[in-house]
N, C-alpha and C positions, 0 to 999 in steps of 0.2 A: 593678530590684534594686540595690543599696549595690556590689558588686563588677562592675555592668556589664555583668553576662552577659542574654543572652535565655532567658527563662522557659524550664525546658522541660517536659516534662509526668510526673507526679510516677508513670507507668508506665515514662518514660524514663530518671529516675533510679533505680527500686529496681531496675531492668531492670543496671544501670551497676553497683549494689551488688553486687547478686547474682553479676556478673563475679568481684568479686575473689574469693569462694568456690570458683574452678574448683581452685586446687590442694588445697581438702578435700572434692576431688568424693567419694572413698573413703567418708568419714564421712559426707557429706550421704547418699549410696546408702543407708548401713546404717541411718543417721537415715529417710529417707525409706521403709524397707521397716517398719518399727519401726512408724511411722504408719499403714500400710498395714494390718499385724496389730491395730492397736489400734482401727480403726475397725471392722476386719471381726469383731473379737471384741464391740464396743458391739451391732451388726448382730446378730451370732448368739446374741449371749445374750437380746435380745429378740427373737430365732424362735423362742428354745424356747421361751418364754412359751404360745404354742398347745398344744404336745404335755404342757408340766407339768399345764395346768388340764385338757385333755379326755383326755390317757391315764391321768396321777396322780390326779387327783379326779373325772375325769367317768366314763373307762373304768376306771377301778383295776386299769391295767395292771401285773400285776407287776415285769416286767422294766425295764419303767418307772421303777422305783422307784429302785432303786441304777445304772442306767444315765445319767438325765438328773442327780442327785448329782455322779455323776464327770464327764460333761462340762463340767459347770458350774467343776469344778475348772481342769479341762483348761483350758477358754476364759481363766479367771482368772490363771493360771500364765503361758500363753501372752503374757497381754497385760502381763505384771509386766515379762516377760524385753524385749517390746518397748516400754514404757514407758522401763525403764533402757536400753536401747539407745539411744532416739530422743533422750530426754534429753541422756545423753552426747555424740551425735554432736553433735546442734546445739550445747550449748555450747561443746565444743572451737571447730568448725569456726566459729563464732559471734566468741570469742575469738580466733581467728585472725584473723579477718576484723580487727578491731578492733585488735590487736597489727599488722598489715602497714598499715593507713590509719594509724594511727599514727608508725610508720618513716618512709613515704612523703611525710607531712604536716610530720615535722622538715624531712626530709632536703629540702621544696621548701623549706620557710621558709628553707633556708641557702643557697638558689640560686639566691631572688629580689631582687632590686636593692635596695641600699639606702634609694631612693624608696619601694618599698612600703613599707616602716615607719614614714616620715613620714604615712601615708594613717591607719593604724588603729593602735589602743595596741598595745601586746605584750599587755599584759592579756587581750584581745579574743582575737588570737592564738592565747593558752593555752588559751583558753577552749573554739575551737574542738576543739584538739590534744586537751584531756581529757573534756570534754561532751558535746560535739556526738559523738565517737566512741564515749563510752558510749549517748546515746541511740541509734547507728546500731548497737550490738551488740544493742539489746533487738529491734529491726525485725527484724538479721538472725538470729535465732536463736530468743527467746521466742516474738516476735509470729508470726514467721513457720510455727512449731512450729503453735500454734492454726489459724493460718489453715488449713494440710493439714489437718492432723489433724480438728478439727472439719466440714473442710467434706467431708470424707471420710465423715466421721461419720454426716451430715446426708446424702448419698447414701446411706450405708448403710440407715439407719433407712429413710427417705424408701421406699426398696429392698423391705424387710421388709413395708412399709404397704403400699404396691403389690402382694406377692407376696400378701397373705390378702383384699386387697378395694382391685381398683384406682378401684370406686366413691365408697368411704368416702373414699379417698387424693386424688382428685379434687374433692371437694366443699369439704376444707380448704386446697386450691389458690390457693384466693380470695385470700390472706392473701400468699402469694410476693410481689408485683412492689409490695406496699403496702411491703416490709420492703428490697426492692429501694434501693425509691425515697429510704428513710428511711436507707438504709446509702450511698448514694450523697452525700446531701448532707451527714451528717456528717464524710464523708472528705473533702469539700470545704473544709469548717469547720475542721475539724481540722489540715489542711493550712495553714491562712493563721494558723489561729492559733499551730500549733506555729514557723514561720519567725520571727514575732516575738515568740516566749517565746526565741528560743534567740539572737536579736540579745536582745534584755533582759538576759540572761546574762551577755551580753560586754558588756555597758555596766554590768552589776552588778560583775563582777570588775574592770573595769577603772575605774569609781567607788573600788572596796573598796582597791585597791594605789593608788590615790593618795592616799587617805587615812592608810593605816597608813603608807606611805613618807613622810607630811608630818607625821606626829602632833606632833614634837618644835615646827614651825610652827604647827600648829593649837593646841596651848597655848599658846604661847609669845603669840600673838595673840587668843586666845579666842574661838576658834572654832568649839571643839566641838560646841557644840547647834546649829548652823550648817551643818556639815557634816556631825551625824548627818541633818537634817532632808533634807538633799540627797540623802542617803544612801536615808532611809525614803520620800522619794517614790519614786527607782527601784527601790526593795521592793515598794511600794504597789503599783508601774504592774506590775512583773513576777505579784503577788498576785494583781492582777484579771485578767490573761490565764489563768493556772490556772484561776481560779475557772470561768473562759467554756468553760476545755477541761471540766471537770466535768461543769458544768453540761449541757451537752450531752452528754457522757458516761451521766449520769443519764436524761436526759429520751426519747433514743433506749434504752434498755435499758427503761426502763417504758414506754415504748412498745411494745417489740416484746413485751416480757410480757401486755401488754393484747393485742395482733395473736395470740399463741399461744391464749391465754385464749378470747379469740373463734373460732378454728381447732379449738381442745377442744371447745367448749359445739356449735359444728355439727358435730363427731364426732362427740358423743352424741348429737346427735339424729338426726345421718343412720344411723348404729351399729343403734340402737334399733330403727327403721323396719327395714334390711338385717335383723336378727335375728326381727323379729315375724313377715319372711317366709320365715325359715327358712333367709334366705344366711348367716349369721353365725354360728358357734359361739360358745359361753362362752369357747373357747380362743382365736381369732381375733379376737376383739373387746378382751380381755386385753394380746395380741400388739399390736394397733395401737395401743391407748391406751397400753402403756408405750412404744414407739415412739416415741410423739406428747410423752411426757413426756419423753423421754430428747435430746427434740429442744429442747427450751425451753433449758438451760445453754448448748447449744450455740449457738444462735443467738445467745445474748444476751453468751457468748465473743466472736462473731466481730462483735458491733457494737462492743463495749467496746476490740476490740483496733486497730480502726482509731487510736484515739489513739494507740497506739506506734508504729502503721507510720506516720502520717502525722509524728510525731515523728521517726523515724527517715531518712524521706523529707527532709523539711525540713533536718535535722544534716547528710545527707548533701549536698543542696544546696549548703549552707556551705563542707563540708569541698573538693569538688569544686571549685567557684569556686576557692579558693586553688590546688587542684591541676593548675587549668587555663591560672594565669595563666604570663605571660612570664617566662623566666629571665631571668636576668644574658645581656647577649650576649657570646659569645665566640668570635669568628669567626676570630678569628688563631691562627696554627700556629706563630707563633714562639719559640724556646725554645734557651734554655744555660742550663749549672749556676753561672755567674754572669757576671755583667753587670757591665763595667767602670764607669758609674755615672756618667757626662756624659748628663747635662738637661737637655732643650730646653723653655718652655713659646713658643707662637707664638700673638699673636692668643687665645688664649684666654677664653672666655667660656661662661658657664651663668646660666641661670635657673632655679629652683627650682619646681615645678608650683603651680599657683594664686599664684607670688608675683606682687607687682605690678613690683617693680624686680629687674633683676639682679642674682645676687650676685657676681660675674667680669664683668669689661670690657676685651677688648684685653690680657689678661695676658701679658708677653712677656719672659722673661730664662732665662741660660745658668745653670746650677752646675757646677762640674765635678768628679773624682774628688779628696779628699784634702781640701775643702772645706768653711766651713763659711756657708751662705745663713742670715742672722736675717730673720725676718718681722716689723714692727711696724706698730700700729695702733690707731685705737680699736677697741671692743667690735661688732660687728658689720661690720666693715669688709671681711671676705672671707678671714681668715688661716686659719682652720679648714676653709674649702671648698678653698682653692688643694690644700690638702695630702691631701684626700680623695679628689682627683683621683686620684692617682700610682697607690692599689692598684685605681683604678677603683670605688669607691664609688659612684662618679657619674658620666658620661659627658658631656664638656663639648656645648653644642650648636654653637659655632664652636670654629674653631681648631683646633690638634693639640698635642699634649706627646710628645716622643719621647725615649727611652732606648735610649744608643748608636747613635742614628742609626734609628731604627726607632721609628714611632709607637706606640702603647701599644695601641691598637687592633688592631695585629698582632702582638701578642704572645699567645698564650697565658694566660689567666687565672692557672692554678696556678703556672706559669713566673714568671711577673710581680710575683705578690705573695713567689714565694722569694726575690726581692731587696729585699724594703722589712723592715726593723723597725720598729715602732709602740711610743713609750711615751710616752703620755699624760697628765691631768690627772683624768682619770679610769682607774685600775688597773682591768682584767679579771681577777680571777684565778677558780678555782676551789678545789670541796672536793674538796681531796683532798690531796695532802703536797706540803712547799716541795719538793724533790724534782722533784715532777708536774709542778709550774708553771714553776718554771726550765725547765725541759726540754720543755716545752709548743710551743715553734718549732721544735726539730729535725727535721729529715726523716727520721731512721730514730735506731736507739736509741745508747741516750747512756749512757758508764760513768760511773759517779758521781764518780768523777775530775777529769772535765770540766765537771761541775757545779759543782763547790767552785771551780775555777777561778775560771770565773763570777761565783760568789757571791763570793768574793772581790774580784775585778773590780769587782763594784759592791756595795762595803764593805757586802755585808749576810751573811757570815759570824759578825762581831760577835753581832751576835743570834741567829742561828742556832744557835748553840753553848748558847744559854741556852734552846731551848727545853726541851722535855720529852722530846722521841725526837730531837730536832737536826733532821738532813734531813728525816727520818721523818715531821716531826708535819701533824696535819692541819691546815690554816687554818681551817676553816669557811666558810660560804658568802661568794663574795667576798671572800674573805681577811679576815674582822670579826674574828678573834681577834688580829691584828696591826695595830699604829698606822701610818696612812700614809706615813711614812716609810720604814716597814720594807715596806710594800704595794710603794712605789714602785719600793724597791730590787731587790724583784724581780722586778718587770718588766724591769729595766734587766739584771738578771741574764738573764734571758730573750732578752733582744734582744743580749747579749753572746755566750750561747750559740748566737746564730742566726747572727752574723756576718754581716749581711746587708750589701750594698753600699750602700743606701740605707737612711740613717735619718733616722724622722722624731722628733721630741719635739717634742709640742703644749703647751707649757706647763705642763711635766714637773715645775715646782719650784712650780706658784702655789700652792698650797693647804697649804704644806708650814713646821712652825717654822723660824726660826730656825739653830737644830741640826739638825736632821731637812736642810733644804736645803742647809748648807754637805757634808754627808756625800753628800747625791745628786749634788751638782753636783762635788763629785772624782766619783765613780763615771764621771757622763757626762762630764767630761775625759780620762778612760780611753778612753770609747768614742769617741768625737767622730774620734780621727783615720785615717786613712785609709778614711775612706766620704765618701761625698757626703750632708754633713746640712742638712736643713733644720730650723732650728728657730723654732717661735713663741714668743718672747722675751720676759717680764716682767723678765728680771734683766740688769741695766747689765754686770756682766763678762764676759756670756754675747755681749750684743751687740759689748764694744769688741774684743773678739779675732774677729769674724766678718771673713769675709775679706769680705764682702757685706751690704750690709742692704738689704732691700727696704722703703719704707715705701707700706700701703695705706690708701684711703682709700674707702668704697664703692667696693668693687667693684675698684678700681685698684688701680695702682702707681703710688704721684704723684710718690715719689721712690726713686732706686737709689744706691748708693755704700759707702765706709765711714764707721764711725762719725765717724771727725775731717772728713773731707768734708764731711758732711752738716750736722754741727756747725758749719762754717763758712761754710756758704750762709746757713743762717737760715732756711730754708724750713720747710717742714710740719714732717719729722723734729727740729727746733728747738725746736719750739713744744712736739713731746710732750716729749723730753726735757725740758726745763722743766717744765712738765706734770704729769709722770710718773716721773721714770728720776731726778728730781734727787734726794728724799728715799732713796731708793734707795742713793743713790751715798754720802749723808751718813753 
């Protein structure tokens, strides 16, 4: 399997499903008594069959008449009230199910390391979070509904045929372990093929958000008939796995209609025979042949439904891998409400999983509080892993990095990252009001007061004031109603609000006009002082006022110092400047 786990057996998983059902044990009860009356009312309405035809039309029994009437009522009432019971209970309880693997399934994604998301898209992810859960609602609730109920059913009748001629009932026996065998290997089928309809899923969704996320590239390149064609093969490939679950679908249901059919034609004949000798009434032979008929939907229910449970088997597969894997470790108990902000890296190094080269080598330098560390480099040189270190994103494989004298590793997760601010090159925001987002890092609530602050702080009151409701308005998804300048600003607002001891900015101005970056970079001169910052550095006045510059070079740090230093060796840091920083500076 794709997530590493060992197979297990697909009675072990709906076994595992069916667990998280125990807190609507209540509803499954009332669900499962519901069942219970609706087989045994299938059951009795074909016993009376016997007494209709030999006391109503054979004995013209009077009482007969308006007695078996009303029972008939009776049975039909009965099984209304347990119909809507059963119904009910399973969907809630169904939905619940579905609603708590949902919760469950965020709440690990948020708990698993940031390696796992280099492994599989988010797309994929989602896929499982909203697909695979709805497939696991139909197992736990529709399909599962059929499975009782009908095979309840099919004892019943089964029951009835047996009670008026255990001979007849025996003769179409024959047919059992052929339907057995044919309901056994479909689930088997059904099973291997539902696991890779619901990977095809996640490679569909996660094909579909690369594309729409690149459209603006795919024209721009012309692309399109390119990338639909890419598109329409894992359509194609996902088409023809459906088509197989059908197919199969089909050919076991006409089969077992054939299997009943053959089960019929030898009830009549063995029926027949029982009657010439006098065992069999008009009314008993009535009895077992609606019995026998009442028995066909049912069976051909419970072949047809294999495709949801084995579907629902398979999503859960899925869902479960994820919920099985390894958290984040957090083994350390250490913790204060804030951290003076001296930074040790030592030795420091990591590899990335499947890479071929390291992306840390021997990383080793001090920052201290009040500070400000520039990072420069080329484009894959290591300046965006160093800094992912700190909130533990990643867990170096040598070395240690400690803060205030204590490795990071003994800290506390939650403790740990309450001392880091993040504002990036990419803004996280969400939908919901500038408001929300400013205040998005606080540890407990925030008066609006202290927000304006903030926003102020990093000059994005200016626009604030021009929205539509000011603090109030909503951004829309990732802040898209607002131009990245304004995005940025509030992040920086964010990270002002949070006051954190360590801040990082990863390249917090590169993507940004002109105007837009002279207004962000007073903001972060605001914040820069008294915390210990690391920043990775595209702008020449960012670097000449660091009290530090690290320059890297795969993996390293090939040189340290300040900017005039560095400038005057001639070394690496020389060559970018030249490079780099000169048109910059022009």
């Amino acid at each position: 399997m794709k997530d590493g786990h060992a197979p297990a057996s697909g009675w072990a998983i709906y076994r595992r499903l069916l667990g998280w059902s125990r807190p609507y044990a209540a509803l499954l009860a009332l669900a499962a008594l519901g069942m219970v009356v609706e087989a045994g009312a299938a059951a009795a309405f074909t016993w009376l069959m016997q007494p209709m035809i030999d006391d109503t039309l054979v004995a013209q029994d009077p009482d007969a008449r308006w007695q078996l009437p009303l029972a008939i009522v009776a049975i039909f009432l009965l099984r209304g009230i347990a119909t809507f019971a059963t119904d009910y209970g399973m969907a809630r309880a169904g939905r619940g199910v579905v609603r708590d693997l949902r919760v469950a399934m965020l709440d690990k994604l948020l708990r698993l390391p940031s390696a796992r998301f280099d492994r599989e898209p988010v797309a994929s992810l989602v896929s499982r979070l909203n697909f695979d859960t709805e497939q696991v609602a139909q197992a736990s609730s529709d399909a599962l509904k059929v499975l009782v109920t009908d095979t309840l059913t099919v004892l019943g009748l089964v029951g009835v045929m047996l009670w008026y001629s255990p001979t007849v009932t025996a003769a179409i026996a024959i047919v059992v372990p052929l339907i057995a065998l044919i309901a056994a290997y479909v689930s088997r089928r059904y099973r291997r093929l539902n696991r890779r309809i619901q990977e095809g899923v996640g490679e569909l969704a996660a094909g579909a958000e690369e594309i729409i996320a690149g459209q603006q590239d795919i024209k721009v390149y012309g692309r399109r008939e390119a990338e639909v064609r890419r598109y329409t093969g894992l359509a194609d490939a996902n088409l023809r796995l459906h088509l197989k679950v059908e197919a199969t679908r089909a050919a076991a249901s006409s089969i077992i209609q054939l299997l009943a059919a053959v089960a019929l034609a030898v009830l009549l004949a063995v029926a027949g025979a029982q009657a010439a000798r006098g065992r069999l009434s008009p009314g008993d032979f009535v009895a077992i042949m609606s019995a026998m008929m009442a028995l066909i939907p049912s069976l051909r229910r419970l072949a047809n439904v294999q495709s949801a449970v084995q579907r629902g088997i398979a999503a859960a597969q899925r869902l479960f891998a994820v919920l099985d894997e390894p958290e984040e470790r957090d083994g350390g108990g250490h913790a204060v409400p804030r951290a003076r902000g001296e930074l040790v890296f030592r030795g420091v190094g990591l590899r990335y999983e499947g890479a071929e080269h390291a992306a840390l080598a021997e990383v080793s330098f001090e920052a201290r509080p009040g500070t400000v560390t520039a990072i420069v480099g080329r484009s894959g040189s290591g300046k965006s892993t160093l800094v992912r270190l700190l909130p533990r994103f990643y867990e170096p494989d040598t070395g240690e990095i400690l803060l205030d004298g204590i490795p990071l590793r003994d800290w506390s997760l939650p403790a740990l990252r309450r001392q880091i601010a993040l504002v990036g090159q990419r803004v996280m925001l969400f939908d919901d009001t500038v408001a929300a987002n400013i205040a998005y890092g606080a540890s407990g609530p925030v008066d609006e007061a202290a927000i304006e602050r903030a926003a102020e702080a990093a000059n994005a009151m200016e626009f604030i004031r021009r929205l539509p409701q000011g603090m109030q308005t909503r951004i829309g998804e990732n802040g898209n109603r607002l131009s990245g300048g304004q995005r940025q600003r509030i992040a920086i607002a964010r990270a002002v609000l949070k006051d954190a001891p360590l801040l990082i900015l990863d390249e917090a101005t590169a993507a940004l006009d002109n105007q837009s970056e002279r207004l962000v970079q007073a903001a972060l001169d605001r914040l820069i002082p008294n915390h210990t910052t690391l920043v990775i550095a595209h702008r020449l006045s960012t670097i000449e006022r660091a009290d530090q510059v690290l320059v890297m070079d795969q993996g390293r740090i090939v040189e340290a110092g300040t900017h005039a230093e560095l400038l005057a060796r001639g070394g690496h840091y020389a060559g970018l400047y030249r490079a780099q920083f000169r048109d910059a500076a022009a």
